[in-house]
C-alpha positions in Angstrom: -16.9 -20.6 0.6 -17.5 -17.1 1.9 -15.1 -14.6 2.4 -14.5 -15.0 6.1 -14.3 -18.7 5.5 -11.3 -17.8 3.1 -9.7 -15.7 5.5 -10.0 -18.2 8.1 -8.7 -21.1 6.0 -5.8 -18.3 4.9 -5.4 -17.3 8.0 -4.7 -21.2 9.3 -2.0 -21.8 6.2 0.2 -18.9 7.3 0.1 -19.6 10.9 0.9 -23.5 10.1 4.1 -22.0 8.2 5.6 -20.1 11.5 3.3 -16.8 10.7 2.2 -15.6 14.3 0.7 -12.3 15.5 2.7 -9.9 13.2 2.9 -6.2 14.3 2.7 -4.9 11.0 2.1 -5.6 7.7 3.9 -3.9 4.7 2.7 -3.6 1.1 5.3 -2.5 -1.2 4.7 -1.1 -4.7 6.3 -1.1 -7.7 10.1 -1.0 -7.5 10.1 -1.3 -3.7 9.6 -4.5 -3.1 13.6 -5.1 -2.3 12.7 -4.0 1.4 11.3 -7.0 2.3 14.9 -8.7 1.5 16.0 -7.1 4.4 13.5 -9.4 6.8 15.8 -11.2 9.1 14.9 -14.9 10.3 12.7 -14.8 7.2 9.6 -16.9 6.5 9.3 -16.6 2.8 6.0 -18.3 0.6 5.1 -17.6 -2.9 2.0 -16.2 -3.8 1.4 -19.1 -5.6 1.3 -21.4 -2.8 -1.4 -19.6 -0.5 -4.7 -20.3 -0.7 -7.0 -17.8 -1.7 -4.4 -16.1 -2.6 -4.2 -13.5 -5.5 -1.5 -13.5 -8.2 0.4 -10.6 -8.8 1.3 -9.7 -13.1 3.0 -6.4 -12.9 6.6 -5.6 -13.5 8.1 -5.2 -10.4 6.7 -7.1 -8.1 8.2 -10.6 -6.9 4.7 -11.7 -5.9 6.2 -13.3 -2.1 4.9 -13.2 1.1 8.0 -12.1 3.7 7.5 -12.8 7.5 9.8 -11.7 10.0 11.7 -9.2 11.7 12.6 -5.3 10.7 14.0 -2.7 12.7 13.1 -5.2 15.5 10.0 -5.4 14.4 7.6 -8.2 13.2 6.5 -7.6 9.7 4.0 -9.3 7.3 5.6 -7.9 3.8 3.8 -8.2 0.4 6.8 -7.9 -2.5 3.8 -7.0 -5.2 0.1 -5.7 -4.4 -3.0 -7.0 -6.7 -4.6 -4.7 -8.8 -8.0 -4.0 -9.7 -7.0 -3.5 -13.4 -5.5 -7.6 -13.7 -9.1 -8.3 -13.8 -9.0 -8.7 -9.7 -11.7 -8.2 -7.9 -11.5 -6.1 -5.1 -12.5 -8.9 -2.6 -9.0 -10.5 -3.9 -7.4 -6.8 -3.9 -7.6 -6.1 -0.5 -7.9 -9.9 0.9 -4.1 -9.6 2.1 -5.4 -6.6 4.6 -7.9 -8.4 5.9 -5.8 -11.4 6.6 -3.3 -9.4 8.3 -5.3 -8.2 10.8 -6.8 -12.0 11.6 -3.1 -12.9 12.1 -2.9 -9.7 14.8 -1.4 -7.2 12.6 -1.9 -3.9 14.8 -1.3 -1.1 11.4 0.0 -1.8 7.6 2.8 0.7 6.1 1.0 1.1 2.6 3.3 2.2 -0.4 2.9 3.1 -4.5 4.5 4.5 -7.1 2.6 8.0 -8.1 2.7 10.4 -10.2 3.1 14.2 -9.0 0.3 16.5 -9.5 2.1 18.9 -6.7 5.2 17.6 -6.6 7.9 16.4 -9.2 9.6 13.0 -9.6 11.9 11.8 -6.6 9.8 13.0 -4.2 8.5 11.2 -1.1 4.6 12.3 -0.4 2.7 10.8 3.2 -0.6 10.7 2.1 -3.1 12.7 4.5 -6.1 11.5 2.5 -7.1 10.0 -0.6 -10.1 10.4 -3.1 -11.7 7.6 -4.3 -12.1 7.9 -8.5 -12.4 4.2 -8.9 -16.5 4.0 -8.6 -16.1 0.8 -6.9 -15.8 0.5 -3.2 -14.2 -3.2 -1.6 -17.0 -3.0 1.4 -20.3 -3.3 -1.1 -21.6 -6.6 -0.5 -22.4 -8.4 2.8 -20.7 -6.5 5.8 -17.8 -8.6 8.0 -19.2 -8.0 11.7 -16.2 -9.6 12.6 -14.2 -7.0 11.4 -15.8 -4.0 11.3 -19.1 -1.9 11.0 -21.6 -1.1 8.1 -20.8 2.2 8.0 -17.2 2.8 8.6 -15.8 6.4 9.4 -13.2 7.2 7.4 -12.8 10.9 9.2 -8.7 9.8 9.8 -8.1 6.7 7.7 -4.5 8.0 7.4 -3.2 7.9 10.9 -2.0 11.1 12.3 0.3 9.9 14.6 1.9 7.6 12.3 2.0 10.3 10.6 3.5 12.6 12.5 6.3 9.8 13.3 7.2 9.9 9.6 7.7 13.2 9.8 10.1 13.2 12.8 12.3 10.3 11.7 12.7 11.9 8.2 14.0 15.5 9.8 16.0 13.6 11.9 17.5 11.2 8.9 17.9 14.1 6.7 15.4 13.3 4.7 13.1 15.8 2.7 9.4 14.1 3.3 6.2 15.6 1.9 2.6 15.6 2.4 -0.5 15.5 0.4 -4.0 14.0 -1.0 -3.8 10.7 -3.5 -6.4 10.2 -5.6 -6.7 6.5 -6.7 -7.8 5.5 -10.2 -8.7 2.1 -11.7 -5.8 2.5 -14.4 -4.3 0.8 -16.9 -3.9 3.9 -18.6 -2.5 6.8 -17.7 -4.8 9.8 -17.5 -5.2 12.1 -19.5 -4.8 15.7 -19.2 -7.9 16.8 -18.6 -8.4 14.4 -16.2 -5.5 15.2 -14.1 -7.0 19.5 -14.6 -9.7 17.9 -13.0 -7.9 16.3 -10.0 -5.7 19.2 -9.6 -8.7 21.5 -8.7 -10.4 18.5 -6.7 -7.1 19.0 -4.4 -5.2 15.8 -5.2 -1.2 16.2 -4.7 -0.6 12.6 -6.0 -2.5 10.0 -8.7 -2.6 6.4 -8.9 -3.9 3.0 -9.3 -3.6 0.9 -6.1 -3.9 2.1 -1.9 -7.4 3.1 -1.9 -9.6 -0.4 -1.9 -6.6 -1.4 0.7 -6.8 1.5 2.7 -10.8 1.4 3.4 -10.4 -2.3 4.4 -8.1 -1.1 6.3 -9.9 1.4 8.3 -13.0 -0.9 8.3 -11.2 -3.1 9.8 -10.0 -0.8 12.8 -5.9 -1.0 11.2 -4.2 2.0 11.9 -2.4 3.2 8.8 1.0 5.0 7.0 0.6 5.8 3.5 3.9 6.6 1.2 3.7 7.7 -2.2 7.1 7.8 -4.3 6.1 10.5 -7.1 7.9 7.9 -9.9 6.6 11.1 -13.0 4.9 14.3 -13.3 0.7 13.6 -14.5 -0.6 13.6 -17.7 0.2 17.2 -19.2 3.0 17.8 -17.0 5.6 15.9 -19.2 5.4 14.7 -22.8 4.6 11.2 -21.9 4.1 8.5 -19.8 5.5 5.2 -19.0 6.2 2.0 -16.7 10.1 1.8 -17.5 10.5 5.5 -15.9 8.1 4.9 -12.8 10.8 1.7 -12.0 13.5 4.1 -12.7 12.8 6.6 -10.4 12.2 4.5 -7.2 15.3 2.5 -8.4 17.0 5.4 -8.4 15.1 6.4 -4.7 14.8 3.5 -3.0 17.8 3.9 -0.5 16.7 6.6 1.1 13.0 5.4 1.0 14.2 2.3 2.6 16.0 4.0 5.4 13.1 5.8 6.2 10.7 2.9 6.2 13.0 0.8 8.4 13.9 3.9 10.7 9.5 4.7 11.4 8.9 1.3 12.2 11.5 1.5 14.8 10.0 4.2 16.2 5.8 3.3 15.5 
């Protein structure tokens, strides 16, 4: 089966269950997933159950699909992304982006967990743009006309007027809300200090192991796009060490006020 036949056969399964023309999807990282609890009149699946459908294995993510309405709003929510470092494939990565936009999605809130190369734990970062360390790239291979071109520009895959709406809900909630370049990385281990030297003078704010692959489908795929970044730990040689248990800490300890932004911009996208 080819990937546009999965994504049609996808595509039919959610719309059987009550999933119609979503406005926008949501993929929520580690710790954040509790967001999509929130869903009113919710249409709830487990990954398990949807064909074609990845499987996510990290701590931290529920691994449902949530459909239904937030901040008035209808949402397509992923509690738990897929990961290039499980052993997925980037086809199965970023499938979930391409089968929101064949259900009518019109722009994807995409969130992580980071850690801080410019800023310090706690802090909320929109991205602006990323960097692409991962030496892969979801769009090699045969080229889905239906979606998109060859050669896609990726000149403002971060939309600035998202954006820019981020920025005025945040002032307005209170909120302090920064901006900055992610660089993505394959992962599963944490960088190492030279490595994060390296990405400093590159001009990455932010470093992490998911977003990118889902953000270039994405933009292929004509999706206008937010990007959040919860800075979960400072990068390698900024603190003594690294782990997973602090990164759900700190957006355990965050997620309120990341929440209340997220549901205040999409009432205002």
């Amino acid at each position: 089966m080819s990937l546009l036949e999965k994504i049609r056969v996808t595509q039919a399964f959610l719309e059987s269950k009550g999933i119609e023309k979503p406005e926008f999807g949501l993929i929520l990282g580690s710790g954040l997933g509790e967001l999509a609890e929130e869903v009113q009149d919710a249409i709830v699946i487990d990954y398990a159950d949807i064909p074609n459908w990845g499987q996510s294995t990290v701590v931290g993510h529920a691994g449902k699909l949530v459909y239904g309405t937030l901040s008035g709003r209808k949402v397509l929510a992923l509690q738990g992304r897929f990961h290039f470092y499980e052993g997925n494939p980037l086809e199965v990565v970023t499938f979930p982006v391409r089968v929101m936009k064949a259900l009518g999605c019109e722009g994807v809130i995409v969130t992580n967990a980071a850690g801080g190369i410019g800023f310090g734990p706690g802090t909320l970062m929109t991205i602006t743009d990323h960097i692409n360390m991962t030496g892969q790239n979801p769009l090699i291979g045969e080229n889905l006309d239906d979606f998109g071109p060859r050669f896609p520009d990726m000149s403002k895959a971060y939309t600035p007027e998202y954006r820019a709406t981020a920025h005025e809900v945040a002032k307005k909630l209170g909120i302090k809300l920064d901006e900055g370049v992610y660089i993505g990385v394959t992962g599963p281990t944490y960088e190492t200090p030279a490595e994060i030297r390296a990405y400093k003078t590159l001009g990455a704010d932010a470093v992490g192991m998911s977003t990118v692959p889902e953000v270039i489908v994405a933009a292929h795929s004509g999706l206008k796009v937010l990007g959040i970044s919860c800075i979960t730990n400072h990068a390698a040689g900024f603190q003594e060490e690294l782990n997973h248990e602090e990164v759900v800490e700190v957006t355990e300890r965050i997620k309120g006020d990341f929440k209340g932004l997220l549901k205040a911009i999409l009432a205002e996208l």
